[in-house]
C-alpha positions as CSV (number, residue, x, y, z in Angstrom):
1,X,-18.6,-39.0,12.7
2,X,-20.1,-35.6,12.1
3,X,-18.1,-34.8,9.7
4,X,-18.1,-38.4,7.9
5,X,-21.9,-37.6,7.5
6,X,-21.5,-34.5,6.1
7,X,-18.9,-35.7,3.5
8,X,-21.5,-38.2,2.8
9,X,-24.3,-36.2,2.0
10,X,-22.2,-34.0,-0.1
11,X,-21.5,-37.4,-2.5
12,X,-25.2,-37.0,-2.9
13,X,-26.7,-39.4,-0.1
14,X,-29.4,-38.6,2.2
15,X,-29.1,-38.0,5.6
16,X,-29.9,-41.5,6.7
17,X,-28.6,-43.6,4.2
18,X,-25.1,-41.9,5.3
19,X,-25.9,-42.7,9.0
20,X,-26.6,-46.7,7.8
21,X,-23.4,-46.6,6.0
22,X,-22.1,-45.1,8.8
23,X,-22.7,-48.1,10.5
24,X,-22.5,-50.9,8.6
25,X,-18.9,-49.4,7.6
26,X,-18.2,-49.6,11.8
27,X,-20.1,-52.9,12.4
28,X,-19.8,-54.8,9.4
29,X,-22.8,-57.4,8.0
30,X,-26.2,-55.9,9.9
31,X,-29.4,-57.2,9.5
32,X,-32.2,-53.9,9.0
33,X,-33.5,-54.7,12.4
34,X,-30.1,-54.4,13.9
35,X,-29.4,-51.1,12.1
36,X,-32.4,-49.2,13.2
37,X,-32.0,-50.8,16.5
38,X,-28.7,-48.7,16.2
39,X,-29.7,-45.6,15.0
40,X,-32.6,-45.4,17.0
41,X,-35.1,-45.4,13.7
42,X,-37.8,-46.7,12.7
43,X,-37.1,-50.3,10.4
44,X,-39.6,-49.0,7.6
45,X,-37.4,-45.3,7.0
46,X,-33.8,-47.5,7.2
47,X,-35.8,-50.4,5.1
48,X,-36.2,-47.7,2.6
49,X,-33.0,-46.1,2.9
50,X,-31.0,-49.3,2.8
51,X,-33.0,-50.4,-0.4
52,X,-32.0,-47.3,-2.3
53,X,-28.5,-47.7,-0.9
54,X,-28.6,-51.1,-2.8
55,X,-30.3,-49.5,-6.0
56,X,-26.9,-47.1,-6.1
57,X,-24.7,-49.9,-5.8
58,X,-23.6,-49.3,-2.4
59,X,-24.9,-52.0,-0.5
60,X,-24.4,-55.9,-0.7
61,X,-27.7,-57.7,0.4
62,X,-27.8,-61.4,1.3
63,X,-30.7,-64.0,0.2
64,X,-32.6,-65.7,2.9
65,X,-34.2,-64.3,6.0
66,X,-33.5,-61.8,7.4
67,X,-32.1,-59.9,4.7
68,X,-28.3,-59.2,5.3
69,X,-26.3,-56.1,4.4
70,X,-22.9,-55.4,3.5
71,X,-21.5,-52.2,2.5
72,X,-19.1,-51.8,-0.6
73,X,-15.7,-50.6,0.0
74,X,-15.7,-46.8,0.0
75,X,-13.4,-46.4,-2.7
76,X,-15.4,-48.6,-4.8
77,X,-18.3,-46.0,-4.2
78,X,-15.6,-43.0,-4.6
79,X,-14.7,-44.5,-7.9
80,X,-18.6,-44.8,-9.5
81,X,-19.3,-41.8,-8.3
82,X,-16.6,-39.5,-9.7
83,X,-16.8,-41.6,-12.7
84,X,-20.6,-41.1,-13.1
85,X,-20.0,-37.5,-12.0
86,X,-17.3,-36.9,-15.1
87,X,-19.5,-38.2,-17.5
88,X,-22.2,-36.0,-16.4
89,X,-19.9,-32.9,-16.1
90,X,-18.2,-33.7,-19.9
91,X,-22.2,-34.0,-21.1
92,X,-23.5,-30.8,-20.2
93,X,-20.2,-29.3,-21.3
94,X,-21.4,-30.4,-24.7
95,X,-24.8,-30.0,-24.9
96,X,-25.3,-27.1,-22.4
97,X,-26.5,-23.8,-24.7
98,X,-23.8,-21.5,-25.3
99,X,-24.0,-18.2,-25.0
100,X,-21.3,-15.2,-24.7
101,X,-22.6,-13.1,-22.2
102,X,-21.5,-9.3,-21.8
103,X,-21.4,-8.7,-18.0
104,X,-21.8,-4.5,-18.5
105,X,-24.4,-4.7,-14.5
106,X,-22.0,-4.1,-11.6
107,X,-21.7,-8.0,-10.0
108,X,-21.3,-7.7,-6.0
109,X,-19.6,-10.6,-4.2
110,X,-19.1,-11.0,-0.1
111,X,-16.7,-12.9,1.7
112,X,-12.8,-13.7,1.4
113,X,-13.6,-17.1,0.0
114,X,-15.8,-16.3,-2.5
115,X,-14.1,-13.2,-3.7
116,X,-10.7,-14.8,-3.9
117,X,-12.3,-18.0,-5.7
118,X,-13.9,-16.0,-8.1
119,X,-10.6,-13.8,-8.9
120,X,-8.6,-16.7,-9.4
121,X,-11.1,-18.4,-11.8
122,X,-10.8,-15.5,-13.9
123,X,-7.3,-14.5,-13.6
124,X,-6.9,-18.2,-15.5
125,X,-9.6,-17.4,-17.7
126,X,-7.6,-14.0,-18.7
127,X,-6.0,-14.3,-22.9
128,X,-3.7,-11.7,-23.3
129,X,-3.0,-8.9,-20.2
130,X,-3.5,-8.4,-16.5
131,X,-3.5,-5.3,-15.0
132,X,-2.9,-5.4,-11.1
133,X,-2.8,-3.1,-8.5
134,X,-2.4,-5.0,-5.4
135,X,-1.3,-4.7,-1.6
136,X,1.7,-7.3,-0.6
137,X,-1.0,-9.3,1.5
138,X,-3.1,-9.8,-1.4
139,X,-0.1,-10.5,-3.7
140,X,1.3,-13.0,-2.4
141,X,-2.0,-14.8,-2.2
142,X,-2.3,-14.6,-6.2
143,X,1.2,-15.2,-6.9
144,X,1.2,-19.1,-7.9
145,X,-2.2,-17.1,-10.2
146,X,0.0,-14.4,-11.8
147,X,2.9,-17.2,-12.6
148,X,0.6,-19.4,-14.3
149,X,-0.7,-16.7,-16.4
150,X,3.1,-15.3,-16.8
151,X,4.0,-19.2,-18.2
152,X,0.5,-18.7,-20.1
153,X,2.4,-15.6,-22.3
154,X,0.3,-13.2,-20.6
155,X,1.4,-9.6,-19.9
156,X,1.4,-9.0,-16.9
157,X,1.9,-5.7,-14.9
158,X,1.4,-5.4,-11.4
159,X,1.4,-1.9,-8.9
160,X,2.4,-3.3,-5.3
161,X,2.5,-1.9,-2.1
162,X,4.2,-3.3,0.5
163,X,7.6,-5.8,-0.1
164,X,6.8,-9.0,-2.6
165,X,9.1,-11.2,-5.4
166,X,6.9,-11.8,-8.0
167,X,8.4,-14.3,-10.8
168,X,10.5,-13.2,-13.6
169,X,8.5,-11.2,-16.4
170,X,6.3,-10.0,-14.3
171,X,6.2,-6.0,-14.8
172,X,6.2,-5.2,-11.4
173,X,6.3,-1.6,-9.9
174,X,5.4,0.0,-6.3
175,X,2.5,2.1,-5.7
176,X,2.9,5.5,-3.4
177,X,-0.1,4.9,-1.6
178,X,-0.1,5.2,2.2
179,X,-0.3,3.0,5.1
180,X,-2.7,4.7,6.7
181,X,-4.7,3.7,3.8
182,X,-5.3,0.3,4.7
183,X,-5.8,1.0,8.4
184,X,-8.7,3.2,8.0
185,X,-11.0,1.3,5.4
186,X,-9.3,-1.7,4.3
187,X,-6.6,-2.5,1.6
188,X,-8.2,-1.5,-1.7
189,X,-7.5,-4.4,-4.9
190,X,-8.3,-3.7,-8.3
191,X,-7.8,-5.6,-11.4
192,X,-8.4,-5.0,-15.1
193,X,-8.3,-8.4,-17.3
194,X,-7.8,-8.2,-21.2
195,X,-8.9,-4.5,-20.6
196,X,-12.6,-5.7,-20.5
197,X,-13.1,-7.2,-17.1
198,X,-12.6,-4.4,-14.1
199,X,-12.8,-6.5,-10.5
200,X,-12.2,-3.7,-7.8
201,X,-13.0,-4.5,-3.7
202,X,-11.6,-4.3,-0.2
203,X,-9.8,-6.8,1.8
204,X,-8.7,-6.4,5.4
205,X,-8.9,-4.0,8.1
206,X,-11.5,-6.0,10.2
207,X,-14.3,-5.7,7.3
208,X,-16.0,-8.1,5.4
209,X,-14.2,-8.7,2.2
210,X,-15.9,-6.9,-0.9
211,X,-15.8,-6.9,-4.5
212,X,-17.2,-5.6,-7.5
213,X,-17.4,-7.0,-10.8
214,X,-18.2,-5.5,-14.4
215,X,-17.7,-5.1,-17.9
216,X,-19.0,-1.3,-18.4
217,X,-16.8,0.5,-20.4
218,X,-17.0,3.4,-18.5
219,X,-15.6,1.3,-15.5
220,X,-12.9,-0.4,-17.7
221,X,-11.6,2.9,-19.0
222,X,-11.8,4.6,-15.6
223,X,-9.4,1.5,-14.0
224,X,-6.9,1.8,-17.2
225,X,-6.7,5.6,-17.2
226,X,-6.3,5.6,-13.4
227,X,-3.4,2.3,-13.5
228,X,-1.2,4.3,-16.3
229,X,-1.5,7.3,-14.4
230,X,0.1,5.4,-11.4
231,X,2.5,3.7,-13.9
232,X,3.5,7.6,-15.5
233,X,4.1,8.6,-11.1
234,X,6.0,5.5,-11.1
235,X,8.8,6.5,-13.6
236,X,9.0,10.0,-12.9
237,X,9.5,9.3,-9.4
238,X,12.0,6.8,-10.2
239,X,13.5,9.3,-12.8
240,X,13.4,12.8,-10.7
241,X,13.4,11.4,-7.2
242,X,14.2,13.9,-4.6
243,X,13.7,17.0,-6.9
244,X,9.6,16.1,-7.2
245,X,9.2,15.3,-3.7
246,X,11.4,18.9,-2.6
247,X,8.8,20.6,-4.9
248,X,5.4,19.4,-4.8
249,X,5.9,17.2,-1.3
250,X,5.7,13.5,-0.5
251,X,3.2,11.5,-2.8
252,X,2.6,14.9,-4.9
253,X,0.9,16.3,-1.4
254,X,1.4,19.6,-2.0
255,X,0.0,19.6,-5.1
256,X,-3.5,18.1,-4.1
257,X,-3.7,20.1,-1.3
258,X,-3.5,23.5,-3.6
259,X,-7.2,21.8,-4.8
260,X,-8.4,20.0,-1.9
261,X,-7.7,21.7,0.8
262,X,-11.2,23.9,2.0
263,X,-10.5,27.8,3.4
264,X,-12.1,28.9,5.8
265,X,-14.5,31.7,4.8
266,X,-13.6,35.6,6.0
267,X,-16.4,36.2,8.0
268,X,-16.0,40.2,8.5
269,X,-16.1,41.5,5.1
270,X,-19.5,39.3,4.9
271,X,-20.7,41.1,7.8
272,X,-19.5,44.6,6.5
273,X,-21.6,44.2,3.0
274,X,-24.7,43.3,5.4
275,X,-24.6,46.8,7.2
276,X,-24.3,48.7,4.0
277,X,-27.5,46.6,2.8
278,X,-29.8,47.9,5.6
C-alpha cells in the first residue's frame, strides 16, 4: 500500500486524497463518513480532500444524502494525467526562454544514479565525436549509449580496460593502465563530447560515485591532449611490442621512474661542508 501511496503522490495528489483513493479503489462506493471512519480522519480534512478529488476528475459523487463516492478507473486518471502532462511539457518547450549556455564552472555531481543519468543524457545529446576512456565495468553500462550514437553517425573512439565487444564502427583500443588502479581509489572515467564537453569521475572501489563536469578549454584541451597521447602508446605498442617493453619496461615504467623516482640525499658530504664552515 505504501508504495501505492507514494506512486500516488508522485501523479501529483496529496497525501490524503491518495489514502481515500486508496480506499475507495479497495472498498468500492463509500460514503465520506465511512471513509474517515477508515482512515481514522477527521470527515471535514477527507470532505475536503474528496471534493478536490472530484474537481480533478477523479471521483464520481452521487446526488442525494449522504453524498456517495466512486472512484474513476485508474487508467482513466493515468490517461488525463499524461495527457494533461504532454501538453504542459510540449508548452514550455515552446515558450520557455532560450538560451545557449556555456558551462566553462566545474559542475560536481554525486551518486551512481545521478552521474550515470546525466552521462547518458549527454552522450545522446553529442553531434559529431565521442571521446571515451572507460573501464570494462563502466562500458558495458554505456554500450546500448555508444550504439545509439554509432547509428547516430557519430565518431566514436573508445580506450578500454578490461575485456568488452563494443558494436561495429566503434574505434575501440585498450588502455595500459593497471589493475591496481582501480583497487586503490576507484576506476577513473573520462569523456570528451564534440571536443567541448570534458565529464571526468570515479566509479567503484567502495566510494561514492563522483563526477565532474565542464566546458573550460583548458580542461577540454588537457582531456584531448592526454586521450591521443594514450591513442599514440596504443599503436606503438601494437607496432613495436616486445622491443618497447625490453627497453623502457612494462607500461613505459622505466621511463617514468628515471623522473619520478626521489634519491635519497648523501648525507656525509653535507656534513663534511658543515665542518669546514666552522
Amino acid at each position: 500500500m505504501e508504495d501505492v501511496l507514494l506512486h500516488l503522490r508522485n501523479l501529483g495528489f496529496t497525501e490524503l486524497e491518495a489514502k481515500c483513493l486508496h480506499v475507495l479503489a479497495v472498498s468500492g462506493t463509500q460514503t465520506g463518513y465511512e471513509i474517515a471512519k477508515q482512515l481514522g480522519v477527521s470527515r471535514s480534512n477527507v470532505y475536503s480532500a474528496l471534493q478536490k478529488l472530484a474537481e480533478k476528475g477523479a471521483l464520481l459523487t452521487s446526488h442525494g444524502e449522504p453524498t456517495h463516492y466512486q472512484s474513476v478507473p485508474i487508467e482513466e486518471i493515468g490517461e488525463r494525467i499524461e495527457a494533461e502532462l504532454q501538453a504542459s511539457i510540449r508548452y514550455v518547450k515552446a515558450h520557455m526562454p532560450k538560451q545557449e549556455a556555456h558551462r566553462s564552472e566545474y559542475f560536481s555531481l554525486e551518486g551512481d544514479t545521478k552521474v550515470v543519468e546525466r552521462i547518458r543524457t549527454e552522450l545522446r545529446k553529442a553531434k559529431e565525436e565521442v571521446l571515451c576512456d572507460l573501464w570494462s565495468e563502466e562500458t558495458e553500462l554505456l554500450k546500448q549509449d555508444l550504439r545509439y550514437g554509432q547509428e547516430n553517425g557519430l565518431n566514436l573512439l573508445v580506450s578500454t580496460k578490461g575485456e568488452v565487444e563494443l558494436p561495429a564502427g566503434v574505434h575501440q583500443f585498450t588502455h595500459g593502465r593497471e589493475e591496481v588502479w582501480q583497487e586503490r581509489s576507484g576506476r577513473k572515467f573520462t569523456l570528451l563530447l564534440d571536443r567541448k564537453l570534458a565529464i571526468i569521475g570515479t566509479r567503484g572501489g567502495g566510494e561514492p560515485t563522483l563526477a565532474m563536469l565542464t566546458e573550460h578549454p583548458a580542461m577540454v584541451e588537457q582531456l584531448l591532449n592526454s586521450f591521443f597521447q594514450h591513442l599514440v602508446i596504443y599503436e606503438l605498442k601494437r607496432d613495436m611490442g616486445s622491443k618497447l617493453e625490453d627497453k623502457y619496461g612494462k607500461n613505459f615504467k622505466k621511463m617514468i621512474q628515471k623522473y619520478t623516482e626521489v634519491k635519497e640525499l648523501d648525507a656525509k658530504p653535507l656534513e663534511e661542508k658543515r665542518k669546514k664552515k666552522k
